[in-house]
C-alpha positions as a Markdown table, in Angstrom:
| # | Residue | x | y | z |
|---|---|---|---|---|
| 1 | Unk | 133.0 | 11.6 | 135.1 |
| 2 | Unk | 131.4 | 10.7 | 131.5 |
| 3 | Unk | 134.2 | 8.7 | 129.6 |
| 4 | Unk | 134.7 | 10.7 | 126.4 |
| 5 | Unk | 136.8 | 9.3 | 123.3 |
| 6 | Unk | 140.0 | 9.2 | 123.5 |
| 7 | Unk | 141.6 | 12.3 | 123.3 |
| 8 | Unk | 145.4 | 12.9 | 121.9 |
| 9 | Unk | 146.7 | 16.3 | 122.6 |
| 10 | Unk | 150.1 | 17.5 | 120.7 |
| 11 | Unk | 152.5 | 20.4 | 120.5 |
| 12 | Unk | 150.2 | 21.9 | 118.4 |
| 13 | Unk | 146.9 | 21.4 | 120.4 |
| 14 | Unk | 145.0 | 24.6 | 121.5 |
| 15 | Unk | 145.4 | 25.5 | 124.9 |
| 16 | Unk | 142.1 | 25.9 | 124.9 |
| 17 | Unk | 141.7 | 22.3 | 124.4 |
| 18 | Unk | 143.7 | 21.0 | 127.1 |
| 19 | Unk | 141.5 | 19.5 | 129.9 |
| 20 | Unk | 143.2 | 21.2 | 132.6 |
| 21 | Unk | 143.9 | 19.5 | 136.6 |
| 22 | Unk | 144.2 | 16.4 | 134.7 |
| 23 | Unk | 146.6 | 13.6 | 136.3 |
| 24 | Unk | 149.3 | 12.2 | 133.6 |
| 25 | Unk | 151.4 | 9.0 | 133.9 |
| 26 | Unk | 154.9 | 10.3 | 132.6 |
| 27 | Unk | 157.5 | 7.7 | 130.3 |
| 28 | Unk | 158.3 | 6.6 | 126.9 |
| 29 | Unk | 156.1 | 3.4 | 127.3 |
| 30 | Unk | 157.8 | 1.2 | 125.1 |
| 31 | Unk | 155.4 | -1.8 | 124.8 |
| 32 | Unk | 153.1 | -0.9 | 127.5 |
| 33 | Unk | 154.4 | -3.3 | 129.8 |
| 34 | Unk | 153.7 | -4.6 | 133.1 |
| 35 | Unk | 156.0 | -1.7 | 134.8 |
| 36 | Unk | 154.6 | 0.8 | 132.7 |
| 37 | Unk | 150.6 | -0.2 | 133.6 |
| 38 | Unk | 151.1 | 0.4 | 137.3 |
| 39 | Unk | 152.1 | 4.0 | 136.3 |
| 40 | Unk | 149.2 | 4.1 | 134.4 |
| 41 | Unk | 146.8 | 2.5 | 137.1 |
| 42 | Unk | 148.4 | 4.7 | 139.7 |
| 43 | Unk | 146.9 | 7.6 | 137.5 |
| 44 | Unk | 144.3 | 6.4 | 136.9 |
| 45 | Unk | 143.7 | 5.7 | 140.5 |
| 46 | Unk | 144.7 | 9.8 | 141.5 |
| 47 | Unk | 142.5 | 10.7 | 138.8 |
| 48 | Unk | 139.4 | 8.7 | 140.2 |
| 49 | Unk | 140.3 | 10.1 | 143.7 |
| 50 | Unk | 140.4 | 13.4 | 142.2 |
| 51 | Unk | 137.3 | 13.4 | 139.7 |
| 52 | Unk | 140.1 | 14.4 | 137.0 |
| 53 | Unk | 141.1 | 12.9 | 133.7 |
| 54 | Unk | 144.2 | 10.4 | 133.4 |
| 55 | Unk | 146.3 | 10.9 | 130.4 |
| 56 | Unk | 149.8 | 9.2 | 129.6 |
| 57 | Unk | 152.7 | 12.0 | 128.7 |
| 58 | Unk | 154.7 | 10.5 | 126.2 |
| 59 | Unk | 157.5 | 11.4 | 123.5 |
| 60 | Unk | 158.0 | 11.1 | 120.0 |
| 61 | Unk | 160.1 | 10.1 | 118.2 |
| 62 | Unk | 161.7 | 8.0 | 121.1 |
| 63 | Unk | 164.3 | 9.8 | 123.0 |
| 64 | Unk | 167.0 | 7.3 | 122.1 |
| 65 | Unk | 165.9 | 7.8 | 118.4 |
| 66 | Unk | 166.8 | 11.2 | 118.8 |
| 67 | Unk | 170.2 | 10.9 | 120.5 |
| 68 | Unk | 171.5 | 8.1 | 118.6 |
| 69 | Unk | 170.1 | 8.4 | 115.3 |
| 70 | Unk | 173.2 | 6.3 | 113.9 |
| 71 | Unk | 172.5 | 3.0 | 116.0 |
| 72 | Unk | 168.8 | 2.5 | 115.0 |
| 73 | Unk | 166.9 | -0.2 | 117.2 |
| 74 | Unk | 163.9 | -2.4 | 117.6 |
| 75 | Unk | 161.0 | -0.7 | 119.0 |
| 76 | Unk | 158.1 | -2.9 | 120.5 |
| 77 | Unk | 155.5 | -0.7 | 119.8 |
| 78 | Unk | 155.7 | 2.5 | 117.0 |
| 79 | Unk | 153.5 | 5.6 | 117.6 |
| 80 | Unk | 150.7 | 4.3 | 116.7 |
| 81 | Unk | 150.5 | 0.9 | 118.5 |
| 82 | Unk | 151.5 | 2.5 | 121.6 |
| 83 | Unk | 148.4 | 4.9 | 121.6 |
| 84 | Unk | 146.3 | 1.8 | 120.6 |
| 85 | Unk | 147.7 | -0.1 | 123.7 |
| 86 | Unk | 147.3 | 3.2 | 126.2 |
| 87 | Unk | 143.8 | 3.9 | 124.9 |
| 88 | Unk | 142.8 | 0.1 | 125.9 |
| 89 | Unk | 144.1 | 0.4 | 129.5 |
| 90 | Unk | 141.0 | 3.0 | 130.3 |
| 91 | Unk | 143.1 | 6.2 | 130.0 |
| 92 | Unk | 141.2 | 9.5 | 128.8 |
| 93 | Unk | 143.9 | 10.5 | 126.1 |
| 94 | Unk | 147.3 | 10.8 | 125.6 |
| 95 | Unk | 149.7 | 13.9 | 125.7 |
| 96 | Unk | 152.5 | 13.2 | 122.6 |
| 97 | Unk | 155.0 | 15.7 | 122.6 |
| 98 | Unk | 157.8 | 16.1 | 119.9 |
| 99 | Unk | 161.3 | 15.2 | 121.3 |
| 100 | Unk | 163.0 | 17.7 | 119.1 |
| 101 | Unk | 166.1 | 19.5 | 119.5 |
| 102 | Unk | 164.3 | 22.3 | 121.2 |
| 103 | Unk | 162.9 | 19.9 | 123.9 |
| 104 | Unk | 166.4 | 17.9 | 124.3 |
| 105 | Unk | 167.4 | 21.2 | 125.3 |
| 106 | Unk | 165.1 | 22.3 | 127.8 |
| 107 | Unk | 165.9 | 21.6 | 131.6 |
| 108 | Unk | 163.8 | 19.6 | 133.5 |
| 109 | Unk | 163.1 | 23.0 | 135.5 |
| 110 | Unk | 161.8 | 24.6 | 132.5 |
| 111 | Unk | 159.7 | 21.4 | 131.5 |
| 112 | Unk | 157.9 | 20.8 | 135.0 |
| 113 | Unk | 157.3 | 25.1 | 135.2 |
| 114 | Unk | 155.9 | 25.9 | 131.5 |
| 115 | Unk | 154.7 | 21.9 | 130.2 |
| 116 | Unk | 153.5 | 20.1 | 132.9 |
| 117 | Unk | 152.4 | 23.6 | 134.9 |
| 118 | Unk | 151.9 | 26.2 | 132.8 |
| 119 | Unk | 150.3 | 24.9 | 129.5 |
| 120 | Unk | 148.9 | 21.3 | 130.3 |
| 121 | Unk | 147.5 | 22.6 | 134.1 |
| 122 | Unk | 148.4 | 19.4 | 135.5 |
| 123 | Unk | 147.1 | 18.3 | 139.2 |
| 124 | Unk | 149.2 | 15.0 | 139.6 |
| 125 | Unk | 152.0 | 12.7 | 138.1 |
| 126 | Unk | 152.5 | 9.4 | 138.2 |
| 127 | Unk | 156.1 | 7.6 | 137.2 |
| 128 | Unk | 158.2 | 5.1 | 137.3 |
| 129 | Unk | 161.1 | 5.7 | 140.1 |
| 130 | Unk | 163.8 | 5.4 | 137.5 |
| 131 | Unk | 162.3 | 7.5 | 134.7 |
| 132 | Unk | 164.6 | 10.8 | 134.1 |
| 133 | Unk | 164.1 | 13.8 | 131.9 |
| 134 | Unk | 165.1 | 17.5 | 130.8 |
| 135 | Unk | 168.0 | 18.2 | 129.2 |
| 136 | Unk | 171.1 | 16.0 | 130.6 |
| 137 | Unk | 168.2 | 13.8 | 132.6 |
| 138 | Unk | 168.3 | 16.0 | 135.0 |
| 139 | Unk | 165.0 | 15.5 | 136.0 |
| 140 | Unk | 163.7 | 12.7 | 138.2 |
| 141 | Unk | 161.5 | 11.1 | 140.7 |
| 142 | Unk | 162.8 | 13.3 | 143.3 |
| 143 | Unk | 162.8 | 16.4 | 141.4 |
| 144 | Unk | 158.9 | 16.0 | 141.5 |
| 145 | Unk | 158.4 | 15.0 | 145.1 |
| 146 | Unk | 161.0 | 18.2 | 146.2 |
| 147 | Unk | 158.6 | 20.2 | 143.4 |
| 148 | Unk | 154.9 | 19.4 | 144.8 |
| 149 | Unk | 154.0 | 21.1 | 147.8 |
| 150 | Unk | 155.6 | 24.2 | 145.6 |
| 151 | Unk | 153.4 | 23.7 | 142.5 |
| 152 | Unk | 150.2 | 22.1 | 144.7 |
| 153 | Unk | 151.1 | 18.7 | 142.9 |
| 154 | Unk | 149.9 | 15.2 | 143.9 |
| 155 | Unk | 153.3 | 12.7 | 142.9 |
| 156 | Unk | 153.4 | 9.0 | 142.9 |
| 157 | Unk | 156.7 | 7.2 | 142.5 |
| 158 | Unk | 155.7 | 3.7 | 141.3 |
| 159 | Unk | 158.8 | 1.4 | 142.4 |
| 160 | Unk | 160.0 | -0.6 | 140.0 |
| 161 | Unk | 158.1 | -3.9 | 138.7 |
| 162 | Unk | 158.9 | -7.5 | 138.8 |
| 163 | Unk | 158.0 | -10.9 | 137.5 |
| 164 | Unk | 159.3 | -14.1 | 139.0 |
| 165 | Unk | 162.1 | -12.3 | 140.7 |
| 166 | Unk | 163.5 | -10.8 | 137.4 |
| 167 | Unk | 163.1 | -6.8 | 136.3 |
| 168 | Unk | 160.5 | -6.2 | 133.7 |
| 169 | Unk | 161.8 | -3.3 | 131.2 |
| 170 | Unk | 161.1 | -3.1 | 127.4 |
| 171 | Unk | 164.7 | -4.1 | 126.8 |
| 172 | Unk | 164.2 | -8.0 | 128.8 |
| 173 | Unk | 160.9 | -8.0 | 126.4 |
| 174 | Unk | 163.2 | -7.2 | 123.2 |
| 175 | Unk | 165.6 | -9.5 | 123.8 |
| 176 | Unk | 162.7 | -12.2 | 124.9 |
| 177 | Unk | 161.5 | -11.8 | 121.4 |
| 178 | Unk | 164.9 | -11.9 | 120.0 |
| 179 | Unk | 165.5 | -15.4 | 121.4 |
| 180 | Unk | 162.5 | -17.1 | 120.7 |
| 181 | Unk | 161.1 | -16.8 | 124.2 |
| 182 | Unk | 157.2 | -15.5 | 123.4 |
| 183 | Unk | 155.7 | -17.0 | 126.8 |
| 184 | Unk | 158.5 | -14.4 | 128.7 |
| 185 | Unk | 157.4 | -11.9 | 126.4 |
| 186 | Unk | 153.8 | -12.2 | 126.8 |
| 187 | Unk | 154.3 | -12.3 | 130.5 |
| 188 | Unk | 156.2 | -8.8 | 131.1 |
| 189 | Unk | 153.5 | -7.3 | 128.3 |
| 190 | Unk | 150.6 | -8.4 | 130.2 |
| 191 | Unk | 149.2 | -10.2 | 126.7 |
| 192 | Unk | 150.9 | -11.1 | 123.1 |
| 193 | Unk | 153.4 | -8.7 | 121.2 |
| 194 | Unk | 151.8 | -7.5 | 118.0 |
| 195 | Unk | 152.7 | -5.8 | 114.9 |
| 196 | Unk | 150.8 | -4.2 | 112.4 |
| 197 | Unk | 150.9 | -3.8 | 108.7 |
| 198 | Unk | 149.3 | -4.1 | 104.9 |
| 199 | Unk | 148.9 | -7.1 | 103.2 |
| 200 | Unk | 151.5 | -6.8 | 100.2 |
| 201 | Unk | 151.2 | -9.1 | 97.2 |
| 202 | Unk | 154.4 | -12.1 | 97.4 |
| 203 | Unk | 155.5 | -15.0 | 95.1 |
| 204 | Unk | 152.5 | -17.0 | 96.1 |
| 205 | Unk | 154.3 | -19.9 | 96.9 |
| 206 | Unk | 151.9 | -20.3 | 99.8 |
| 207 | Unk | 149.5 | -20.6 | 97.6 |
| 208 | Unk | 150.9 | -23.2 | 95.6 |
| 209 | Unk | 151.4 | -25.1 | 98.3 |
| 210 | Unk | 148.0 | -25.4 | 100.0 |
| 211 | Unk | 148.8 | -22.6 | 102.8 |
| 212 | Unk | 148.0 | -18.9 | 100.9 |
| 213 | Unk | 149.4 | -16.4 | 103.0 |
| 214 | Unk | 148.7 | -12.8 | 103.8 |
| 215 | Unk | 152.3 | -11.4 | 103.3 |
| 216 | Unk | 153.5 | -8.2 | 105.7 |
| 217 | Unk | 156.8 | -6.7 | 105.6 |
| 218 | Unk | 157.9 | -5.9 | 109.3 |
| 219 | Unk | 160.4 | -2.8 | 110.1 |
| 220 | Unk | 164.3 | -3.4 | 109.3 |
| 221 | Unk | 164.8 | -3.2 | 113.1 |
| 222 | Unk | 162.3 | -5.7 | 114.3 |
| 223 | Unk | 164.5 | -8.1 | 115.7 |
| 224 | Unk | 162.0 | -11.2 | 116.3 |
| 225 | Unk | 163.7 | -14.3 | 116.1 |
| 226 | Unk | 163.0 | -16.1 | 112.8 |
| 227 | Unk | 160.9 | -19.1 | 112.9 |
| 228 | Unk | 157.5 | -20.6 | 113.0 |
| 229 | Unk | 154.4 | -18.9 | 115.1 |
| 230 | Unk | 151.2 | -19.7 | 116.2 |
| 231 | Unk | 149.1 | -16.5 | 116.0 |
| 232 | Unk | 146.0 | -14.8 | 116.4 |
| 233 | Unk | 145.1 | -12.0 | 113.8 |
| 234 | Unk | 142.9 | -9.2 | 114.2 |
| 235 | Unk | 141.7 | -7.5 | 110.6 |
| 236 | Unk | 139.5 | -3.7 | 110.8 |
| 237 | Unk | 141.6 | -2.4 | 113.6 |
| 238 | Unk | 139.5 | -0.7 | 116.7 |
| 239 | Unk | 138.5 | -2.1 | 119.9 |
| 240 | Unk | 136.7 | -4.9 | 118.5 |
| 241 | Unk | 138.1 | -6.6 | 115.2 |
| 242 | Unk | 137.8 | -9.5 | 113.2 |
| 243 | Unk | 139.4 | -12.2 | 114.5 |
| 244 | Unk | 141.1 | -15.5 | 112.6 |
| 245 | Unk | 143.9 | -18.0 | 113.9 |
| 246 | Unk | 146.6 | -19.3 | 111.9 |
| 247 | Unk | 150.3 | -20.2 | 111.6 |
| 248 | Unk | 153.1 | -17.7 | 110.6 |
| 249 | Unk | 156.6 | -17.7 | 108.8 |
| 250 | Unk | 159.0 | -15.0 | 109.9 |
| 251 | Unk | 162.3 | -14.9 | 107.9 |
| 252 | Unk | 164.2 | -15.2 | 104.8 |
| 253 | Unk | 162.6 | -18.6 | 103.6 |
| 254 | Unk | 165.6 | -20.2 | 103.0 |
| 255 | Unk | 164.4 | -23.3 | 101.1 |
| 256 | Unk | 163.6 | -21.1 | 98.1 |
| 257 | Unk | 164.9 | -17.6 | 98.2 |
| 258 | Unk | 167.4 | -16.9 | 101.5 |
| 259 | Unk | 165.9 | -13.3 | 100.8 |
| 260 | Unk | 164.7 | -10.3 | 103.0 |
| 261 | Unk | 162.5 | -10.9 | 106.3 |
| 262 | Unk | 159.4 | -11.5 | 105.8 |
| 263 | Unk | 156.2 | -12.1 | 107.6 |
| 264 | Unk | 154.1 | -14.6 | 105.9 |
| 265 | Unk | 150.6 | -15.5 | 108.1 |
| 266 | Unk | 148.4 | -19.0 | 106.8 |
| 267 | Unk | 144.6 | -17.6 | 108.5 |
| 268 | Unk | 143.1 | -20.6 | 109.4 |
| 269 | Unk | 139.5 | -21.4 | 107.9 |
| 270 | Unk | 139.4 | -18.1 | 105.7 |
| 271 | Unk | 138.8 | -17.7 | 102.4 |
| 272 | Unk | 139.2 | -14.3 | 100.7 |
| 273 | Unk | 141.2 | -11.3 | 99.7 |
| 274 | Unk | 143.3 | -9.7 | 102.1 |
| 275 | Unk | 145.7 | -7.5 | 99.8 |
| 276 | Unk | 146.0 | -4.1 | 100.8 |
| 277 | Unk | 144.0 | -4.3 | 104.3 |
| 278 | Unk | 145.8 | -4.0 | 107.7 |
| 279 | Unk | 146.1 | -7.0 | 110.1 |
| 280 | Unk | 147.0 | -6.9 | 113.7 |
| 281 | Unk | 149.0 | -10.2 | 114.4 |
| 282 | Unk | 149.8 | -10.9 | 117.9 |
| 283 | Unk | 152.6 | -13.8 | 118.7 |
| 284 | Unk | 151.2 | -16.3 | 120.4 |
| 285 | Unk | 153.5 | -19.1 | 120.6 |
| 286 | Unk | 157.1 | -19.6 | 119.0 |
| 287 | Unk | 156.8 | -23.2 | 117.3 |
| 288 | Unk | 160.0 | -23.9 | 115.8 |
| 289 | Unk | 163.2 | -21.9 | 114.2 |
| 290 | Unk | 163.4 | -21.5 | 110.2 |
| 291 | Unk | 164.7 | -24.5 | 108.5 |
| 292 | Unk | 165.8 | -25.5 | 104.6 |
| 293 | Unk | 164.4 | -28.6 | 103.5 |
| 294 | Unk | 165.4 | -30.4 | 100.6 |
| 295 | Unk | 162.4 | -31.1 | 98.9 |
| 296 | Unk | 159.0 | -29.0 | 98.9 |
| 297 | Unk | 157.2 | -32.3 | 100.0 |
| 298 | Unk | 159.2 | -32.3 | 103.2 |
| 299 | Unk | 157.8 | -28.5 | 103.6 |
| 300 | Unk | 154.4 | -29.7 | 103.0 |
| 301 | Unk | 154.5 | -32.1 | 106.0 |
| 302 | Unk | 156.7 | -29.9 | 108.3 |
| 303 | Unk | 154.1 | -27.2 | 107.5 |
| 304 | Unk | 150.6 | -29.3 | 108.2 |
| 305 | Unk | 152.4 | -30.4 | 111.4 |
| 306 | Unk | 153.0 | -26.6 | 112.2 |
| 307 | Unk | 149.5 | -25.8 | 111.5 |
| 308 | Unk | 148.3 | -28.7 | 114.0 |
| 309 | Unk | 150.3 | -27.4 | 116.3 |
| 310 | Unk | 149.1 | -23.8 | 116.2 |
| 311 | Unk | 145.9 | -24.6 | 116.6 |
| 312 | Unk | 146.7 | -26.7 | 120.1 |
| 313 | Unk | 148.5 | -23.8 | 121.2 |
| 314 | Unk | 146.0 | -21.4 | 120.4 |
| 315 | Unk | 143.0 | -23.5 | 121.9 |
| 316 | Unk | 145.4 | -23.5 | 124.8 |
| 317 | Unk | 145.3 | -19.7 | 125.0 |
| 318 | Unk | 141.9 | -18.9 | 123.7 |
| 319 | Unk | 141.8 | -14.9 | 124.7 |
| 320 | Unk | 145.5 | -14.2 | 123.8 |
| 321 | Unk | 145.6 | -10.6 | 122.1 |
| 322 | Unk | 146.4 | -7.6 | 123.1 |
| 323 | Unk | 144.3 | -5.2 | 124.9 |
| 324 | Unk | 143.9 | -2.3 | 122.1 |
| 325 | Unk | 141.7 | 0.6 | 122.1 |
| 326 | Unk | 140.4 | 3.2 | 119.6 |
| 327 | Unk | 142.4 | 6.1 | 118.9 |
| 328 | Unk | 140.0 | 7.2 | 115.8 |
């Protein structure tokens, strides 16, 4: 089939827009890890079969966002950066649907008959063998298989994914992050964590300093260890951006201010204004954690060393960044 551009179909969305006898890979994809991309590929692989589209069913606000609206978490990948991530792994278009009250509420009965049937005209489904849904997670795996001769479905079950002998899940790659351990990270993500925000104006210490930095204030929840990074930036967004190396700060800069986290990127071999653009930064390496010094001449040295450093780790990983596609 021609490839068309990614296509993201909502509540909203026209029936009459709805490719029907599409296949869909079914989860919350939460980072778009490993586990999650052999969903996908198993999709994608039905669809082929088939001559249908593959699209990724997914929910927001996250489920758990919903439920527990009091105990807020770190997400590895907002809207956004997840449909970037699906639309790079060669999917036709994602299918976002609103986890409201309404939908918390519907049975999983209810959701395979009118969603997945009815409206969206599915042929297949792909998921993970642990993935539940419908009100009270009633539905699962073996809801589906009991379900598809009845609705004339084709259902994978993808078993779950390993590395090394440990489970992949988004919550090893959070608390990976949270400790420091980037390489594990990168690993179970199948390339480098990223974030994405504006550049906002700082103090400008950097600047003073020798290392001007483009300055981007994370999420409260992001809970990446504080410390030093080497990274690889990508600035115009799309498939195919601009790309510049460089060393990053993540913390509370205790040598001058102890104050809110911050992420504070020194772009290697770049000269210009960045203020008010939007940079990808993926996390290539974790250097070393935060540190006060006691003079800003010990900074200076710690931070050229830093900088050396980031470049060897980033010569060492020349293609680290994450797989993204357009979402338009």
């Amino acid at each position: 089939m021609t490839k068309t551009p990614f296509q993201i179909i909502r509540d909203d969305t026209p029936e009459s827009a709805i490719p029907k006898g599409a296949v869909v890979a079914l989860g919350n994809f939460d980072g778009v890890h490993l586990g999650h991309r052999a969903v996908i590929a198993a999709a994608l692989e039905m669809a082929k079969t088939a001559d249908r589209q593959a699209f990724a069913l997914t929910f927001e606000p996250h489920p758990r966002s919903f439920f527990i609206p009091q105990a807020p978490y770190f997400r590895l990948t907002g809207e956004d950066a997840k449909l970037r991530l699906l639309a790079g792994t060669g999917l036709d278009g994602a299918i976002v649907l609103d986890f409201s009250a309404n939908r918390a509420a519907t049975t999983a009965q209810d959701f395979i008959n009118d969603e997945l049937v009815q409206r969206l005209g599915i042929s297949g489904i792909s998921v993970g063998d642990n993935f539940h849904f419908g009100k009270g997670r009633g539905g699962s795996p073996a809801m589906l298989v009991s379900e598809a001769a009845r609705l004339n479905l084709k259902v994978h079950i993808q078993s779950h994914v390993d590395l090394l002998g440990q489970p992949i899940s988004s919550s090893a790659i959070r608390a990976a992050l949270a400790e420091g351990r980037v390489a594990d990270a990168t690993a179970m993500l199948e390339g480098p964590w990223f974030v994405t925000g504006e550049v906002i104006h700082g103090e400008k210490r950097g600047r003073d300093l020798g290392f001007p930095t483009a300055n981007i204030q994370l999420h409260p929840h992001v809970d990446l260890k504080h410390g030093i990074y080497a990274v690889r930036t990508g600035r115009g967004g799309g498939s195919d951006p601009q790309r510049f190396e460089g060393v990053a700060s993540y913390g509370r800069r205790p040598t001058f201010d102890n104050g809110a986290p911050l992420l504070e990127v020194y772009l290697f071999d770049f000269n210009g204004d960045l203020y008010g653009e939007t940079l990808d930064v993926a996390f290539v390496a974790y250097l070393r954690p935060e540190l006060k010094f006691e003079s800003v001449d010990d900074l200076i040295v710690q931070m050229n060393d830093d900088a050396a450093r980031a470049r060897a780790e980033l010569a060492a990983s020349p293609h680290a960044f994450p797989r993204l596609g357009s979402i338009g």
